[in-house]
PASEBA-1860 file (N, C-alpha, C; in nm, 3 decimals):
! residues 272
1> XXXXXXXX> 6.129/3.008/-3.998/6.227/2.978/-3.895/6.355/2.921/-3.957 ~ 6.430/2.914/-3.905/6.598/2.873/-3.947/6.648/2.762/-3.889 ~ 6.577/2.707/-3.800/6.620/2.609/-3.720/6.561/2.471/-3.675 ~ 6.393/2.532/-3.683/6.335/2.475/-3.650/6.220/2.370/-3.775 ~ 6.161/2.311/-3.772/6.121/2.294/-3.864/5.962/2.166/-3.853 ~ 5.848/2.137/-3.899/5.751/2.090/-3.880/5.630/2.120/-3.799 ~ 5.556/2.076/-3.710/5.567/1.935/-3.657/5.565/1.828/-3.822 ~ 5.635/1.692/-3.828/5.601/1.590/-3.953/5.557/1.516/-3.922
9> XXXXXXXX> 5.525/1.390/-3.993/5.479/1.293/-3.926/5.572/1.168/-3.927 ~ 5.639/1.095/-3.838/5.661/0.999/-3.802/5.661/0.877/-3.778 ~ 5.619/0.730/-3.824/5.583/0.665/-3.736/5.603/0.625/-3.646 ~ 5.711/0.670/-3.614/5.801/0.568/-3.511/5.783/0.711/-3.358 ~ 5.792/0.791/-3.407/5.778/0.936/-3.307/5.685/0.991/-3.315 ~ 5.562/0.957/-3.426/5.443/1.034/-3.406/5.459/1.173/-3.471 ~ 5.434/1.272/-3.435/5.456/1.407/-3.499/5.542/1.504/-3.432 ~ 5.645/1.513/-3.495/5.778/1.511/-3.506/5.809/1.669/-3.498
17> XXXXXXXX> 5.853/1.788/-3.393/5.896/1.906/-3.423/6.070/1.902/-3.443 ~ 6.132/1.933/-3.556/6.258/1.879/-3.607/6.299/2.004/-3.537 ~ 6.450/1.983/-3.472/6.537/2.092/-3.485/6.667/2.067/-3.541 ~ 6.704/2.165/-3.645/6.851/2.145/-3.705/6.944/2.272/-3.659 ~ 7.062/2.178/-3.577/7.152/2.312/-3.504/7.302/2.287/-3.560 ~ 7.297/2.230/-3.709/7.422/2.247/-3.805/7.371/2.261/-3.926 ~ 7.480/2.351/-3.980/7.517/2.378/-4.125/7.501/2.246/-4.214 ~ 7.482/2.274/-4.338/7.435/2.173/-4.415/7.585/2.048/-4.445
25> XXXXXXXX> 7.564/1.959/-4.428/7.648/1.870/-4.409/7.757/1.898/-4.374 ~ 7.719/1.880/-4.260/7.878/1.932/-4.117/7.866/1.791/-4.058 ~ 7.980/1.753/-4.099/7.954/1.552/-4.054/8.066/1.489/-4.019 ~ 8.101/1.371/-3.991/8.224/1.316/-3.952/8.207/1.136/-4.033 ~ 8.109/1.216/-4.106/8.060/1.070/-4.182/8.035/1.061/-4.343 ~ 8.023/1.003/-4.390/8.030/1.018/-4.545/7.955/0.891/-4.595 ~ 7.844/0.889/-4.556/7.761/0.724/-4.551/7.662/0.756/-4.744 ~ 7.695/0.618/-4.781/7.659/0.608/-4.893/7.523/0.611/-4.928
33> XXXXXXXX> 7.424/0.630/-4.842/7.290/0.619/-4.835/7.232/0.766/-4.801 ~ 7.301/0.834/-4.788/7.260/0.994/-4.695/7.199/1.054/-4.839 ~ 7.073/1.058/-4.784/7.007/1.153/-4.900/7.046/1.291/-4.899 ~ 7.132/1.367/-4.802/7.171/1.466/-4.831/7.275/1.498/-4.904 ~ 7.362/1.379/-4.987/7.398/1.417/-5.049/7.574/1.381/-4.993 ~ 7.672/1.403/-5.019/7.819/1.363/-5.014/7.858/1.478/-4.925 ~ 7.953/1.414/-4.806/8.036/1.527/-4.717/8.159/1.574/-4.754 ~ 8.157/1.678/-4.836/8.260/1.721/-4.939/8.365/1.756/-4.824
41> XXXXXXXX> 8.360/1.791/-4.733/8.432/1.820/-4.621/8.406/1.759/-4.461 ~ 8.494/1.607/-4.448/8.502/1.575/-4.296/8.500/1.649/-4.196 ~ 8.466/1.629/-4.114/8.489/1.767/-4.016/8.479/1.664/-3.819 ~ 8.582/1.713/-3.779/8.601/1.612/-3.617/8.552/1.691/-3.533 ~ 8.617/1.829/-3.531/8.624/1.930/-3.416/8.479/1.980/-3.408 ~ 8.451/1.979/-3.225/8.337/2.047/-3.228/8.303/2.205/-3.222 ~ 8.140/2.264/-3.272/8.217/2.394/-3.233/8.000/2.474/-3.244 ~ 8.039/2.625/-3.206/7.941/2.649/-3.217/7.878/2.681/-3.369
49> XXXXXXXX> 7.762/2.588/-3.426/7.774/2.619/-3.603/7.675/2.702/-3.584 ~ 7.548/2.712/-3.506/7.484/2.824/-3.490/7.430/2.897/-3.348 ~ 7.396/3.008/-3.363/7.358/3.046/-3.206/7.293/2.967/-3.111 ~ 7.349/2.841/-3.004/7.286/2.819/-2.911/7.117/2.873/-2.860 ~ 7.156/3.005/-2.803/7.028/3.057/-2.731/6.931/3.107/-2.878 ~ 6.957/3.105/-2.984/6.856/3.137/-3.124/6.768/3.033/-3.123 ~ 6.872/2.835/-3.131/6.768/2.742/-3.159/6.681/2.712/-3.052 ~ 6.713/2.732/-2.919/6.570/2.719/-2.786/6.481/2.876/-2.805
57> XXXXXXXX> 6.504/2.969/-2.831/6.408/3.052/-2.898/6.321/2.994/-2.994 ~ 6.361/2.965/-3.112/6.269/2.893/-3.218/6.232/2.807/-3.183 ~ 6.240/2.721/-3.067/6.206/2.580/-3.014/6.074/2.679/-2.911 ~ 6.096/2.729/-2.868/6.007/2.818/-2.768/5.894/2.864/-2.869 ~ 5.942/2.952/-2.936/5.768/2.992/-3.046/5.756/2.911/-3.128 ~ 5.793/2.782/-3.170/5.726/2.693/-3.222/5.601/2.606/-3.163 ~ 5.669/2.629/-2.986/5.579/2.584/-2.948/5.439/2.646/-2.871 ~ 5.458/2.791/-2.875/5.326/2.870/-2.891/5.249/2.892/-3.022
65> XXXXXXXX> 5.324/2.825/-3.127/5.213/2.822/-3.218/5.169/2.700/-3.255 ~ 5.146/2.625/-3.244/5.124/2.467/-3.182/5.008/2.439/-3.081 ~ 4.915/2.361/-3.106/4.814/2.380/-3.023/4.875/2.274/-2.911 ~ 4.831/2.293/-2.789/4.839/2.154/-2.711/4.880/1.978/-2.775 ~ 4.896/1.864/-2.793/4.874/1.798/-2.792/4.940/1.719/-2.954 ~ 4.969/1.826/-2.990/4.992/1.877/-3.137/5.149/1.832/-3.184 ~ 5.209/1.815/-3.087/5.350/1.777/-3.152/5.388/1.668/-3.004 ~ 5.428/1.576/-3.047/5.478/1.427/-2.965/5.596/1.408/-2.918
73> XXXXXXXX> 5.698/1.474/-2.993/5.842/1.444/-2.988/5.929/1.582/-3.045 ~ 6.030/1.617/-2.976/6.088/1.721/-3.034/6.227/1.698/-3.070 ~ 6.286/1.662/-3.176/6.391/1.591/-3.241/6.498/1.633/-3.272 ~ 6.594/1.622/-3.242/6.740/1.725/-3.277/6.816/1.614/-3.389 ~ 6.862/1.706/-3.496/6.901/1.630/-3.638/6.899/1.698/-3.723 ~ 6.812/1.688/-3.829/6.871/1.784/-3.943/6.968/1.749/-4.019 ~ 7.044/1.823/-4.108/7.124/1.829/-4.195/7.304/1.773/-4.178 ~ 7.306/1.739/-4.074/7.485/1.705/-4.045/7.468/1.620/-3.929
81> XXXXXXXX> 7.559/1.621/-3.810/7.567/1.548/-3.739/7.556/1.617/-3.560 ~ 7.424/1.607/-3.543/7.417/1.744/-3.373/7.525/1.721/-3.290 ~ 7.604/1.594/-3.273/7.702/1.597/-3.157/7.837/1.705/-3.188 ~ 7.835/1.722/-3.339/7.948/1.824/-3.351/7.902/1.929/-3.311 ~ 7.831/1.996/-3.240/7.782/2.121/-3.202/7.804/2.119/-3.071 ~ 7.906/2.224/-3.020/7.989/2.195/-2.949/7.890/2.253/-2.779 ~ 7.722/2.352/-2.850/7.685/2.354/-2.712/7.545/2.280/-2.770 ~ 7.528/2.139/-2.763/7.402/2.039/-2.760/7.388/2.051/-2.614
89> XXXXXXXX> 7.445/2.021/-2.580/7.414/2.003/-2.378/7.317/2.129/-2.348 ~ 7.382/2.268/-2.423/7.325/2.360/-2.365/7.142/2.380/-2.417 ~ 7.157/2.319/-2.576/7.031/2.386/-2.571/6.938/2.275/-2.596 ~ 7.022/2.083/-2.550/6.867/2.033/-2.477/6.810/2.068/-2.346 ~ 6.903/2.110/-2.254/6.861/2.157/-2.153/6.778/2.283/-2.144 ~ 6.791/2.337/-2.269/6.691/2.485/-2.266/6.567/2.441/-2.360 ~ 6.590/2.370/-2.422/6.447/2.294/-2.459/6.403/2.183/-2.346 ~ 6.419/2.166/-2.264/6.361/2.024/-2.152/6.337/2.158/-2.058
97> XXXXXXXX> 6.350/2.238/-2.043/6.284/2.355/-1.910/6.192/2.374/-1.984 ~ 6.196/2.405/-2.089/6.081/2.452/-2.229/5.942/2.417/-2.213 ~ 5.962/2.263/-2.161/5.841/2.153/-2.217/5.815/2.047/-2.165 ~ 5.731/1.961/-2.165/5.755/1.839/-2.062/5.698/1.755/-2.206 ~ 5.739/1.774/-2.357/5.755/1.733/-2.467/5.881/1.616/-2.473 ~ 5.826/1.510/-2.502/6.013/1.427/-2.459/6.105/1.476/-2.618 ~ 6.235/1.478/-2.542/6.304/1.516/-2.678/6.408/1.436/-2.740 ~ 6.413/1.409/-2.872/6.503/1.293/-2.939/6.609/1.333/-2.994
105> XXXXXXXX> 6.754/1.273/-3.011/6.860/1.329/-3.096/6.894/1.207/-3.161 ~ 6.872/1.231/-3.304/6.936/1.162/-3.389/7.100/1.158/-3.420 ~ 7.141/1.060/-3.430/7.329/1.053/-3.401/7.378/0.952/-3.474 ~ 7.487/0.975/-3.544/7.545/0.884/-3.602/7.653/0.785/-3.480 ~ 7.640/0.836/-3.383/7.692/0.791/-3.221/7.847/0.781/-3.211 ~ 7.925/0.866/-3.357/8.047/0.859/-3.375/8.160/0.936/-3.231 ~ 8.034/1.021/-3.136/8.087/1.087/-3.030/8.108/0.982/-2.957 ~ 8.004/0.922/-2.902/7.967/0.919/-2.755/8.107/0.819/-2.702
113> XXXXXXXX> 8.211/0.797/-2.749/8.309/0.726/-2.658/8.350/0.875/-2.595 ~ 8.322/0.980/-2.607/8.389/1.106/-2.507/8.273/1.153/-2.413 ~ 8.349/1.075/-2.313/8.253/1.163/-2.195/8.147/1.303/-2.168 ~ 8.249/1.391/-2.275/8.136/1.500/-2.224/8.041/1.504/-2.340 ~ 8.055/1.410/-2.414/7.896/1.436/-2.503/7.783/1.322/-2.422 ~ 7.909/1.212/-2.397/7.782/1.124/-2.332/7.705/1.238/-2.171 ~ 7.754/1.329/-2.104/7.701/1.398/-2.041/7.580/1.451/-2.121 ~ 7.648/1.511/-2.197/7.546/1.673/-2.253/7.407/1.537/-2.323
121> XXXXXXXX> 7.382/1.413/-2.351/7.296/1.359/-2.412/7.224/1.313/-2.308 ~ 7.242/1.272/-2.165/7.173/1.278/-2.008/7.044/1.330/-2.056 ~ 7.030/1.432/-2.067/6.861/1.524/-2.063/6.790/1.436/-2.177 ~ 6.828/1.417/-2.247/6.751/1.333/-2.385/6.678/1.250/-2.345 ~ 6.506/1.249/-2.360/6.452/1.072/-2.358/6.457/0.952/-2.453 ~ 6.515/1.023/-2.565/6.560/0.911/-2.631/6.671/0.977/-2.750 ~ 6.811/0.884/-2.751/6.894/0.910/-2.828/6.890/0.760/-2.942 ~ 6.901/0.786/-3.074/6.899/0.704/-3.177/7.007/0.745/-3.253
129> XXXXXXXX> 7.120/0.609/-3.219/7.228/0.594/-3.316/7.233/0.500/-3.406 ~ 7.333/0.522/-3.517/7.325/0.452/-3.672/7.436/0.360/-3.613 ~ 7.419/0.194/-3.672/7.490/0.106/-3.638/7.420/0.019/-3.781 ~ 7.561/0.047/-3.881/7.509/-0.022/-4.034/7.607/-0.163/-4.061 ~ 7.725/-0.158/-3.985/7.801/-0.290/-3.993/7.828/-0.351/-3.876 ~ 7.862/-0.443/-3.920/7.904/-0.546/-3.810/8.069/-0.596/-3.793 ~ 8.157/-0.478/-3.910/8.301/-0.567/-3.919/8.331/-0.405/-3.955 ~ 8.498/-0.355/-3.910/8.541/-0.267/-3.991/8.559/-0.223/-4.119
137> XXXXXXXX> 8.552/-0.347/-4.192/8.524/-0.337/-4.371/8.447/-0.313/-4.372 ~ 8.315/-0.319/-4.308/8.177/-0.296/-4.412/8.155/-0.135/-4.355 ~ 8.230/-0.155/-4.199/8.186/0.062/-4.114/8.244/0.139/-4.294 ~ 8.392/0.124/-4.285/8.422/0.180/-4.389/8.349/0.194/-4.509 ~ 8.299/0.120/-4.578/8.250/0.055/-4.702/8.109/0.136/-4.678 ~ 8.055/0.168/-4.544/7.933/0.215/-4.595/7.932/0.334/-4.503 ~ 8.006/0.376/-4.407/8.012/0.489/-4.311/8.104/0.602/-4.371 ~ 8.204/0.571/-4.406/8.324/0.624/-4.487/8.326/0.737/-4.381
145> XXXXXXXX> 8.398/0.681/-4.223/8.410/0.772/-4.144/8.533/0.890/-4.154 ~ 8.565/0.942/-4.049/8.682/1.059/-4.037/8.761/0.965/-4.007 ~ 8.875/0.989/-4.041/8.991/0.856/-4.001/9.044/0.802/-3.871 ~ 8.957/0.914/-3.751/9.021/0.816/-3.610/8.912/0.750/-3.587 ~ 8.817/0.769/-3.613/8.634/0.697/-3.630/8.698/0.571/-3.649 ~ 8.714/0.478/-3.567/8.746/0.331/-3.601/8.625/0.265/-3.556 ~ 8.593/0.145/-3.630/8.446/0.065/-3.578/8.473/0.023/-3.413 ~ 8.569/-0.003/-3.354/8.612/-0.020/-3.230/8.564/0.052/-3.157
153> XXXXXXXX> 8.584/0.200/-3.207/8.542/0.314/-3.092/8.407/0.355/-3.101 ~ 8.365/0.339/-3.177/8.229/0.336/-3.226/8.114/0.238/-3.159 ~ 8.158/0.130/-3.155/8.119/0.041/-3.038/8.111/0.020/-2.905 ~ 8.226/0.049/-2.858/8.305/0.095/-2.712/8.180/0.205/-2.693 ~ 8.194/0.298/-2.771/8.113/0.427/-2.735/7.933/0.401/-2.714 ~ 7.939/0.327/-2.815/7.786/0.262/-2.784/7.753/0.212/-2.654 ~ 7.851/0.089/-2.628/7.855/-0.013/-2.529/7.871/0.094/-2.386 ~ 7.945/0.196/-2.372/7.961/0.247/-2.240/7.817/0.370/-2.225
161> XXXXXXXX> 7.774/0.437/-2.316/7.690/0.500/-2.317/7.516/0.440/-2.272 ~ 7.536/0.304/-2.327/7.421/0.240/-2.318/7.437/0.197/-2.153 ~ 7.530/0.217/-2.066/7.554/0.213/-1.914/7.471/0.302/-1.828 ~ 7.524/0.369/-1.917/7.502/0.538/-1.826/7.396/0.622/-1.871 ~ 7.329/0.549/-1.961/7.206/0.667/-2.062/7.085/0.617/-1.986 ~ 6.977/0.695/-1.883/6.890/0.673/-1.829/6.746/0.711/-1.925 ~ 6.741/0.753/-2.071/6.686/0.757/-2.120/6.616/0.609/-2.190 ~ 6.586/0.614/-2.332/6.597/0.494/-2.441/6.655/0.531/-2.528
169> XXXXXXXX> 6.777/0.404/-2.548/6.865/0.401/-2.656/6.805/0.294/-2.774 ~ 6.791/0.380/-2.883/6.673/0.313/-2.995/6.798/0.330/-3.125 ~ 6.862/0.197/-3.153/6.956/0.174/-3.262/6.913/0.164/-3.422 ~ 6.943/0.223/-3.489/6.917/0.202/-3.604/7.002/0.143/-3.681 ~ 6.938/0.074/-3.801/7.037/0.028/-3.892/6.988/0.030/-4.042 ~ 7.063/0.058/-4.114/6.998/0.066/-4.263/7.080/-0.053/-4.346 ~ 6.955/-0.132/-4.327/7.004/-0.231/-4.479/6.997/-0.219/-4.652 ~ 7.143/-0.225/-4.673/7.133/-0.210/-4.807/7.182/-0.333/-4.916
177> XXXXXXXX> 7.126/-0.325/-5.024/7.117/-0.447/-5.090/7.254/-0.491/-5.122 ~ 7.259/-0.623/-5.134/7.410/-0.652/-5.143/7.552/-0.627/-5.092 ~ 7.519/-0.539/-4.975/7.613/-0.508/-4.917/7.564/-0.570/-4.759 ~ 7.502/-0.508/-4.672/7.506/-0.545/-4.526/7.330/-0.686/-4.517 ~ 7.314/-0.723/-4.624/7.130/-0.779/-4.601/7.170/-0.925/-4.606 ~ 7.258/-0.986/-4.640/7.282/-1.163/-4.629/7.323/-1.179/-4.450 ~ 7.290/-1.280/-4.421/7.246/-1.396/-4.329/7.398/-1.348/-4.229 ~ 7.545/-1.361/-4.323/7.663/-1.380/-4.211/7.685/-1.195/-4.181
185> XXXXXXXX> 7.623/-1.114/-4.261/7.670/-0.935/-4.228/7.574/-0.919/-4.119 ~ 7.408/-0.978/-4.147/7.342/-0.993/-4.018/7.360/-1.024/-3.887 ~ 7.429/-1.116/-3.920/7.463/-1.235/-3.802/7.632/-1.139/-3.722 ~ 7.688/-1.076/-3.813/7.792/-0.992/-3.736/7.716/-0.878/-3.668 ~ 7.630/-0.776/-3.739/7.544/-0.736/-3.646/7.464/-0.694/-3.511 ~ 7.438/-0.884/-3.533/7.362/-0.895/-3.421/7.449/-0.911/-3.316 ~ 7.551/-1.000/-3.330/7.644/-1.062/-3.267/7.695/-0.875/-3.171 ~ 7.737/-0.745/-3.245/7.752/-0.626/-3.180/7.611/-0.584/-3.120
193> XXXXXXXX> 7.498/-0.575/-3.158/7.420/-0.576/-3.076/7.358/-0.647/-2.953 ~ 7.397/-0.763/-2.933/7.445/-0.807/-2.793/7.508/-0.758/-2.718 ~ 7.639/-0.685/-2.721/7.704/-0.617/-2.660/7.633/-0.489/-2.583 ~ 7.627/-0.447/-2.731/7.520/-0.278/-2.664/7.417/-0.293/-2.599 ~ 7.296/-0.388/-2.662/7.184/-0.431/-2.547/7.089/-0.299/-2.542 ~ 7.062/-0.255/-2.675/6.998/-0.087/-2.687/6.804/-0.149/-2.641 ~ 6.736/-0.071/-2.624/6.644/-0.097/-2.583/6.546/-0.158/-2.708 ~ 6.573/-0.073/-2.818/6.538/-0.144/-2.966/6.601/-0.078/-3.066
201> XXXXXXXX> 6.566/-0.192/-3.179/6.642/-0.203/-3.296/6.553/-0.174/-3.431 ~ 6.565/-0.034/-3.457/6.511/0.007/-3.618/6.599/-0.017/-3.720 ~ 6.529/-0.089/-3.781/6.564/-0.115/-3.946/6.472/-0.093/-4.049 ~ 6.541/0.006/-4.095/6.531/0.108/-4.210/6.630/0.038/-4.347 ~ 6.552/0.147/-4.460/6.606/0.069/-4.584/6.624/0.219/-4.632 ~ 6.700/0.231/-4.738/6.749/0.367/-4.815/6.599/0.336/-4.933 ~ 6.522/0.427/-4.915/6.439/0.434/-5.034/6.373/0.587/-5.101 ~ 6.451/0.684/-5.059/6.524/0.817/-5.095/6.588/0.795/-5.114
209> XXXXXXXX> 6.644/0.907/-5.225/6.733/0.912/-5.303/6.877/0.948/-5.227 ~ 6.977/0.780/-5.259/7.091/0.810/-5.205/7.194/0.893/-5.264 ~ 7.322/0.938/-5.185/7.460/0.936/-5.220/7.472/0.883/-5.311 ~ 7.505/0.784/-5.282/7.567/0.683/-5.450/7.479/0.591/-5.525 ~ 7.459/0.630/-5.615/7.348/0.562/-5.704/7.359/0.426/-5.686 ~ 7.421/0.321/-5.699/7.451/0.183/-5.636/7.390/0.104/-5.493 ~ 7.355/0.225/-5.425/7.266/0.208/-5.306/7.119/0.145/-5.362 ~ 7.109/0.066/-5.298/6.900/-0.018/-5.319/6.841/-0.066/-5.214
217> XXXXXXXX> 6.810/-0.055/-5.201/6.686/-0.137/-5.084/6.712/-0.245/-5.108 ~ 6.703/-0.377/-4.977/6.668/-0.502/-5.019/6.569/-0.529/-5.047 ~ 6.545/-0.633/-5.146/6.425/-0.679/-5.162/6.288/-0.707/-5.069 ~ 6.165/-0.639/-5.113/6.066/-0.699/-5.009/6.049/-0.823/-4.981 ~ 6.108/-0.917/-5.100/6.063/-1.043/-5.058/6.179/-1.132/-4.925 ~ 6.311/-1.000/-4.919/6.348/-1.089/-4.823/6.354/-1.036/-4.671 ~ 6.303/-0.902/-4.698/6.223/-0.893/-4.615/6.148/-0.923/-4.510 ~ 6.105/-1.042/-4.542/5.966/-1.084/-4.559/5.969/-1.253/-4.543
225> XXXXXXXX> 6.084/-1.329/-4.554/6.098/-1.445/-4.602/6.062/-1.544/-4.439 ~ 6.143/-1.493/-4.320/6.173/-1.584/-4.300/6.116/-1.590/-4.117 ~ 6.027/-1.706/-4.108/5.959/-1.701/-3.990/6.004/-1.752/-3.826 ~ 6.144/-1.805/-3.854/6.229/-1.899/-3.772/6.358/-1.814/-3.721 ~ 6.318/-1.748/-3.573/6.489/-1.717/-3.530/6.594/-1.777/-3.554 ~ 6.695/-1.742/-3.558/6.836/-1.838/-3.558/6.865/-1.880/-3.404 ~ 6.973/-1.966/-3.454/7.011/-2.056/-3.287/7.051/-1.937/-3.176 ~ 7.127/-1.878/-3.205/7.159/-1.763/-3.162/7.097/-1.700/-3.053
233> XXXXXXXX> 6.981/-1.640/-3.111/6.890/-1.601/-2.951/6.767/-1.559/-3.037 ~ 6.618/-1.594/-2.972/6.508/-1.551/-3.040/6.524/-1.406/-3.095 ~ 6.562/-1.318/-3.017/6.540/-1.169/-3.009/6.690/-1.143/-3.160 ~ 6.813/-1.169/-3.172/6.897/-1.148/-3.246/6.895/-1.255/-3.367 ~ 6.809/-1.340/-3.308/6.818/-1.458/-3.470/6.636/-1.382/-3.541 ~ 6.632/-1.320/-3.495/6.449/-1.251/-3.573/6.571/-1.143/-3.637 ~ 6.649/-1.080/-3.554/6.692/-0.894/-3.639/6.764/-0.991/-3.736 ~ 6.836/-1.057/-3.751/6.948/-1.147/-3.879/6.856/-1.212/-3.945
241> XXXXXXXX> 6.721/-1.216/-3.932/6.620/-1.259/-4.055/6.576/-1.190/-4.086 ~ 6.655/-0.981/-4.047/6.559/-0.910/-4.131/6.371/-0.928/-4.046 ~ 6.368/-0.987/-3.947/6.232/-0.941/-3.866/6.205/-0.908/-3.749 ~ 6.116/-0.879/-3.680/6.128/-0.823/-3.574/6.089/-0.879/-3.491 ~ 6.109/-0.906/-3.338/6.090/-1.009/-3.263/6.144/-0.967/-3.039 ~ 5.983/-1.024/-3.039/5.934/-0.959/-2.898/6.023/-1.033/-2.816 ~ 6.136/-1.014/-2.801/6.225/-1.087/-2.705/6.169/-1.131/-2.559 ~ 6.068/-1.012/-2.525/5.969/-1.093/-2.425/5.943/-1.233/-2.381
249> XXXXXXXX> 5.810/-1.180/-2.499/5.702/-1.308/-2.515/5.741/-1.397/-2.679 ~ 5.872/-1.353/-2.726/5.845/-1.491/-2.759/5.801/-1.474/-2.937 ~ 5.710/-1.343/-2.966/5.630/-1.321/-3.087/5.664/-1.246/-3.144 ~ 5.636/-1.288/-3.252/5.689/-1.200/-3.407/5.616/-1.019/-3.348 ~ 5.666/-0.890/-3.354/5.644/-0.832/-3.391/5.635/-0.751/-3.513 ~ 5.537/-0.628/-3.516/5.544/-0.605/-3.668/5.509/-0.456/-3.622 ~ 5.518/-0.366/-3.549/5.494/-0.239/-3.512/5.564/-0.144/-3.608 ~ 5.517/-0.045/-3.639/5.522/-0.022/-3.751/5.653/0.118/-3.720
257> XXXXXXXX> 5.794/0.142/-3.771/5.828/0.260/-3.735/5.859/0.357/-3.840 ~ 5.971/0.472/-3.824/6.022/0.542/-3.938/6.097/0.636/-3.884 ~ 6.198/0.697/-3.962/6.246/0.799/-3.929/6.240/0.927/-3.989 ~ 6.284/1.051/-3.940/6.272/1.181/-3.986/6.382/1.201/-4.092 ~ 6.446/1.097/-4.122/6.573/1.071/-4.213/6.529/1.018/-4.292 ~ 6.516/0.886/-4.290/6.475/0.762/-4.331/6.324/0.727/-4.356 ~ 6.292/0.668/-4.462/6.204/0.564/-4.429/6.221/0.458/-4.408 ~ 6.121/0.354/-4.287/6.183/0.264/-4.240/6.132/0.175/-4.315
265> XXXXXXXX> 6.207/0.027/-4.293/6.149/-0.110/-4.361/5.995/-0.129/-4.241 ~ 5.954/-0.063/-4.129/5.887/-0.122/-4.101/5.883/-0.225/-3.993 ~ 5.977/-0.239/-3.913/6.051/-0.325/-3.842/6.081/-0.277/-3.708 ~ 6.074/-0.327/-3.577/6.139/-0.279/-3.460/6.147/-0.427/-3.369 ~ 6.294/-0.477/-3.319/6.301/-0.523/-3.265/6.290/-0.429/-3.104 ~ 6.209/-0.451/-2.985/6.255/-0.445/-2.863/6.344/-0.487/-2.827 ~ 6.396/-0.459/-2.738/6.521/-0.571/-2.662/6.515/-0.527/-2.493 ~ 6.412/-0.450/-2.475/6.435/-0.367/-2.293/6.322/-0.506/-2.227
END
């Protein structure tokens, strides 16, 4: 198939049928951790990169050869960035007639301040966007967006989408060593994740092989260190210690996740 790809395994989604409906790094991002490698070419405009009605075909006999029970989640992502594909609307909606399979789109969420993507992402039960800084120096420093990509709009876009998205909005963030993993890049962070208020918070570590060799994982041990929320709020002083924390009840969680990108640190704050 050309489009389609698995079922994998997941932890965070279980077993995972991938669909990729762009060309190999077709992005609006240039993030230093992307194991795929450097976006030799920015790209803003959306457009059709491959046949619409081809990828709900391959989404269709993937799933007659698939036994029942057999695939959990059906994932849009892949190789670039799905919101530049200018008909996503069209073919989650031809995969959700498909299946009563819930379906995920992975996003760098550099769209969603434009209305008609936050439309066309409606059908989705769960959309997961990348949120790696907390200040415009560090978006830059580790997003190395398209140049109207400002961390402003990027936020805004989060913050209004997370209004109107009747799905789950499940945020990711990748900590990397020496750059976004100390206490005050956390603490900016969290401080934007208040705003958005996503239902939860994955944190992931680059442990594939990045972009720029300078990329590392933080350490397990800090990881790992620290058992005391900050003043801040139980639920955002656990994610700025690097742990995860049942804004509920109160208790450390430790549920285990991952991504079809990423491997994760292992970590999920709730916040719904």
């Amino acid at each position: 198939m050309s489009y389609v790809f698995g079922p994998i395994a997941s932890r965070r989604l279980g077993r995972s049928l991938g669909v990729d409906p762009i060309v190999h790094k077709a992005c609006n991002w240039n993030c230093v951790y992307c194991q795929l490698g450097r976006t030799t070419s920015l790209r803003h405009e959306r457009q059709d990169f491959v046949p619409p009605d081809d990828v709900v075909a391959e989404v269709r006999q993937a799933l007659t050869e698939h036994a029942p029970g057999s695939i959990e989640w059906i994932t849009f992502g892949g190789s670039g960035e799905p919101t530049l594909h200018a008909s996503l609307g069209r073919m989650l909606r031809g995969v959700k007639a498909a299946t009563e399979i819930p379906v995920a789109v992975l996003t760098n969420g550099a769209l969603l301040y434009r209305p008609e993507v936050q439309a066309e992402l409606m059908v989705a039960d769960a959309v997961l966007p990348s949120l790696d800084a907390g200040s415009e120096e560090l978006f830059q420093r580790i997003n190395r967006p398209w140049p109207e990509l400002t961390f402003g709009r990027l936020i805004d876009g989060l913050v209004a989408f997370r209004r109107v998205f009747g799905g789950k909005l499940w945020v990711e963030v990748m900590l990397i060593k020496g750059v976004n993993d100390a206490e005050p890049e956390l603490r900016d962070i969290a401080a934007v994740l208040e705003r958005i208020r996503p239902h939860e918070v994955h944190i992931n570590r680059p442990v594939r092989p990045p972009t720029e060799g300078w990329v590392q994982p933080p350490d397990e041990e800090a990881l790992a260190t620290s058992d005391r929320p900050s003043p801040r709020s139980h639920a955002m002083g656990a994610f700025a210690a690097s742990r995860a924390w049942d804004a509920s009840s109160g208790a450390a969680s430790k549920r285990s996740t991952a991504s079809p990108r990423h491997r994760s640190a292992g970590l999920v704050h709730p916040l719904s």
